[in-house]
C-alpha positions in Angstrom: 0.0 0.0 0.0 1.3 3.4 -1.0 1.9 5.9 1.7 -1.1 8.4 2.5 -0.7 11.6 1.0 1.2 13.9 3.5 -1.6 16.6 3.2 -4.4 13.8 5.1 -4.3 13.2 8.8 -6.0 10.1 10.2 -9.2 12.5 11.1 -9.1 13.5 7.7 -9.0 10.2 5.9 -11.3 9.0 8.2 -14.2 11.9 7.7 -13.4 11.2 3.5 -14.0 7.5 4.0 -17.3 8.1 6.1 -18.5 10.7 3.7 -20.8 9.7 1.1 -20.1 11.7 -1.7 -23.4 11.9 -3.8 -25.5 12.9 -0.5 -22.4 15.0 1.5 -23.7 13.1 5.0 -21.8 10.4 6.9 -23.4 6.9 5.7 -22.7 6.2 9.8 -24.3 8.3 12.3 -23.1 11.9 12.2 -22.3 11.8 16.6 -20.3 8.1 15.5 -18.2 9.9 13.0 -17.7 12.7 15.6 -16.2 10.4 18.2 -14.0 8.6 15.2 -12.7 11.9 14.6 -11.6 12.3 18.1 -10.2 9.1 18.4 -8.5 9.5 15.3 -6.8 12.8 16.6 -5.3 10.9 19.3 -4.3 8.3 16.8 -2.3 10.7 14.8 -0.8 12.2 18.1 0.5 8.7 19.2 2.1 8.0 15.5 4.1 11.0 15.4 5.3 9.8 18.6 3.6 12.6 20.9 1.6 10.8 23.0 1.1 7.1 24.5 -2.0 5.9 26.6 -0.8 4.2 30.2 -3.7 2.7 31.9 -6.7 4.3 30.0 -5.2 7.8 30.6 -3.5 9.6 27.8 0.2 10.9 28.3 2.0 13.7 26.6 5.5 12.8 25.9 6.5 15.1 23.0 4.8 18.6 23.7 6.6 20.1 20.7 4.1 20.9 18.3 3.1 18.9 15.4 4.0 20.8 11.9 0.0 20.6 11.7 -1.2 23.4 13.1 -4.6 21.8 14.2 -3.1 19.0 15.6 -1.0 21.2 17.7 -3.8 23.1 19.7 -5.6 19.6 20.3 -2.2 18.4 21.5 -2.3 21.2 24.3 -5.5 20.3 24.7 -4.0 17.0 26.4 -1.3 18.6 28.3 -3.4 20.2 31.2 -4.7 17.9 34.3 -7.3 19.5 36.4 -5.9 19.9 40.1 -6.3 17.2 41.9 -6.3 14.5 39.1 -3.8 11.7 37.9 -1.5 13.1 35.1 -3.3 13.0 31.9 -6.9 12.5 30.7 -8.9 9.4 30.5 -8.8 8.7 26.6 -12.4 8.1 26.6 -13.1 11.1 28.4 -11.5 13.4 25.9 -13.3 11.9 22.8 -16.4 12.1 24.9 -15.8 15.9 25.8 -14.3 17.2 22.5 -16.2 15.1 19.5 -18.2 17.3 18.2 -16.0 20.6 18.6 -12.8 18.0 16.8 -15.6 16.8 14.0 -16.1 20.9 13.3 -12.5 22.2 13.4 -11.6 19.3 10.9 -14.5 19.9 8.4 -13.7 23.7 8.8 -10.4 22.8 8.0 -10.9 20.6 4.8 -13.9 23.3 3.0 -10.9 25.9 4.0 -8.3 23.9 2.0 -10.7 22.9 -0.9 -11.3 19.4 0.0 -14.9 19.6 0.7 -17.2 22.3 -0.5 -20.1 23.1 1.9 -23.7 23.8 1.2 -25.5 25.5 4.1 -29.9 23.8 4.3 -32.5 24.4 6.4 -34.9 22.2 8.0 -38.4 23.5 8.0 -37.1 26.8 6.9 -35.5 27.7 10.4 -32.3 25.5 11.6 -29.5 25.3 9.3 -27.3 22.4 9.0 -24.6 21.5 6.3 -23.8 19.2 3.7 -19.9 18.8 2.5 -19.2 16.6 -0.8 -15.6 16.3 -2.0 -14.5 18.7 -4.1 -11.6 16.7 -6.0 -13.6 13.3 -6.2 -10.7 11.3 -7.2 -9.1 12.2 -3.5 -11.6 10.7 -2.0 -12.0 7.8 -4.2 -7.8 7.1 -3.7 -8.4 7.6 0.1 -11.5 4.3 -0.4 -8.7 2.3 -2.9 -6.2 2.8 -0.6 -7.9 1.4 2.5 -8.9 -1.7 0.4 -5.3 -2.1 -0.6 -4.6 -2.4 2.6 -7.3 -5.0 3.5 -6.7 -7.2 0.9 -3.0 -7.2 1.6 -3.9 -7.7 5.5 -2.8 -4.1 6.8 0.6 -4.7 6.9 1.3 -1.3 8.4 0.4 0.2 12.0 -1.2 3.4 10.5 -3.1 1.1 8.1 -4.5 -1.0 11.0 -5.1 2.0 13.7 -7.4 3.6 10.2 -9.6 0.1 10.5 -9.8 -0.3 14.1 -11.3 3.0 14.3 -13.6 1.9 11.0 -14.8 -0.8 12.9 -15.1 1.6 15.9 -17.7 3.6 14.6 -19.6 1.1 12.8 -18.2 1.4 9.1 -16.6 -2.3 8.7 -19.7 -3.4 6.7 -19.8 -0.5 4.3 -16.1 -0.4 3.7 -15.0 -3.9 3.5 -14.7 -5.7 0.6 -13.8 -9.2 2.2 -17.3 -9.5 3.7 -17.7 -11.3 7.4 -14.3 -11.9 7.4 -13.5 -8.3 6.5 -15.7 -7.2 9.5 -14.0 -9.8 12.3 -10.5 -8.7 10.8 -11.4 -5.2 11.6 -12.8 -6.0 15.2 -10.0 -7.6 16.2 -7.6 -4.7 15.5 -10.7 -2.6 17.1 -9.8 -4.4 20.3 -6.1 -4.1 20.2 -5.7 -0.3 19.4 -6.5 1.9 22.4 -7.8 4.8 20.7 -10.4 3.1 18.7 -11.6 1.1 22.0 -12.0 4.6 23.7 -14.5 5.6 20.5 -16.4 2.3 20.7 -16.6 3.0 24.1 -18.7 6.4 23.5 -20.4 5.0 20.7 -21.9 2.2 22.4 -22.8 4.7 25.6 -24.5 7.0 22.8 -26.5 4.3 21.5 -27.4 3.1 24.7 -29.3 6.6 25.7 -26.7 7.3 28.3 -24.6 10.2 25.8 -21.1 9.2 25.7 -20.9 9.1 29.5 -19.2 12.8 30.0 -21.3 14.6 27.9 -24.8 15.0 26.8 -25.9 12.9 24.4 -27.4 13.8 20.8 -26.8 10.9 18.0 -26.7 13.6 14.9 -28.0 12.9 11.3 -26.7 10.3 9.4 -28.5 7.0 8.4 -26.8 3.5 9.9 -23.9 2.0 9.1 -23.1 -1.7 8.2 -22.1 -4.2 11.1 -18.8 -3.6 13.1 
């Protein structure tokens, strides 16, 4: 599998793999994708080698700021205990607290670079909500071969298998795998293993569940259901 193209973060691929380009929603639910996001973010963090998880709580080990400059402010994001806590937050926490605000910032972030375009509706005239549909469709479509290059050669790389983990995380294994039930369980497993991705299950499952993620209040967002995990 070819590298991913320096310009994509983890968050990013991941919101261009959920998208669905003809109908510019999630094919997950928009809250799932939200806490993939997150979970992602800390998934990027940990590959450039600036922060590891130790017992369910994230560390910072590298506070030097990524050259991304998004990354960077959610890195000091991590860096701030509250008095009176262990050092560093619980990893479920954070994607339960920062989801939504993460999901915003990265969207913002790809209609600002001409990713995604945005188109601003209204339901019932009144509340606006928004729509984003790649903008170069082949980017998106390389970011979908890519991730089934990787499956059918049985992610040999980390970043490869931290990307399907946090598929499987938020539900997307059935839409995105080409290798069917098999395709699904491979994913699971690596769900299981990776840290981040368990700390987005986590929230996802709390979500559906009626309890919110657990730290914050819960909403599930647009978006239509996903294929099985």
């Amino acid at each position: 599998m070819t590298s991913p193209s320096p310009a994509l973060t983890l968050p990013e691929e991941l919101i261009l793999l959920a998208l669905d380009p003809e109908r510019g929603k999630p094919v997950c639910p928009a809250r799932d994708l939200a806490y993939g996001t997150a979970g992602a973010v800390l998934a990027e963090l940990e590959i450039q080698g600036r922060i590891r998880e130790e017992g369910g709580r994230v560390q910072v080990v590298n506070p030097l700021d990524p050259a991304d400059p998004l990354l960077a402010a959610l890195l000091r994001t991590l860096d701030q205990p509250a008095k009176g806590r262990r050092r560093g937050i619980r990893a479920r926490r954070w994607v339960g607290e920062n989801d939504r605000s993460v999901q915003e910032q990265y969207l913002d972030s790809l209609v600002g670079r001409a990713v995604l375009s945005r188109e601003t509706r209204r339901v019932l005239g009144l509340f606006p909500y928004h729509r984003h549909f790649p903008v170069v469709p082949d980017l998106a479509r390389d970011v979908l071969d890519r991730f089934a290059a990787a499956e059918a050669a049985g992610y040999p790389d980390h970043r490869d298998r931290v990307l399907a983990a946090l598929v499987s995380a938020i539900g997307l294994a059935g839409e995105l795998t080409r290798l069917g039930r098999n395709g699904r369980t491979a994913m699971k497993v690596m769900r299981r293993s990776e840290w981040t991705a368990s700390a987005v299950h986590h929230n996802v499952k709390q979500n559906e569940s009626g309890g919110g993620s657990g730290w914050s209040g819960g909403d599930s967002g647009g978006g239509g259901g996903c294929g099985g995990d």
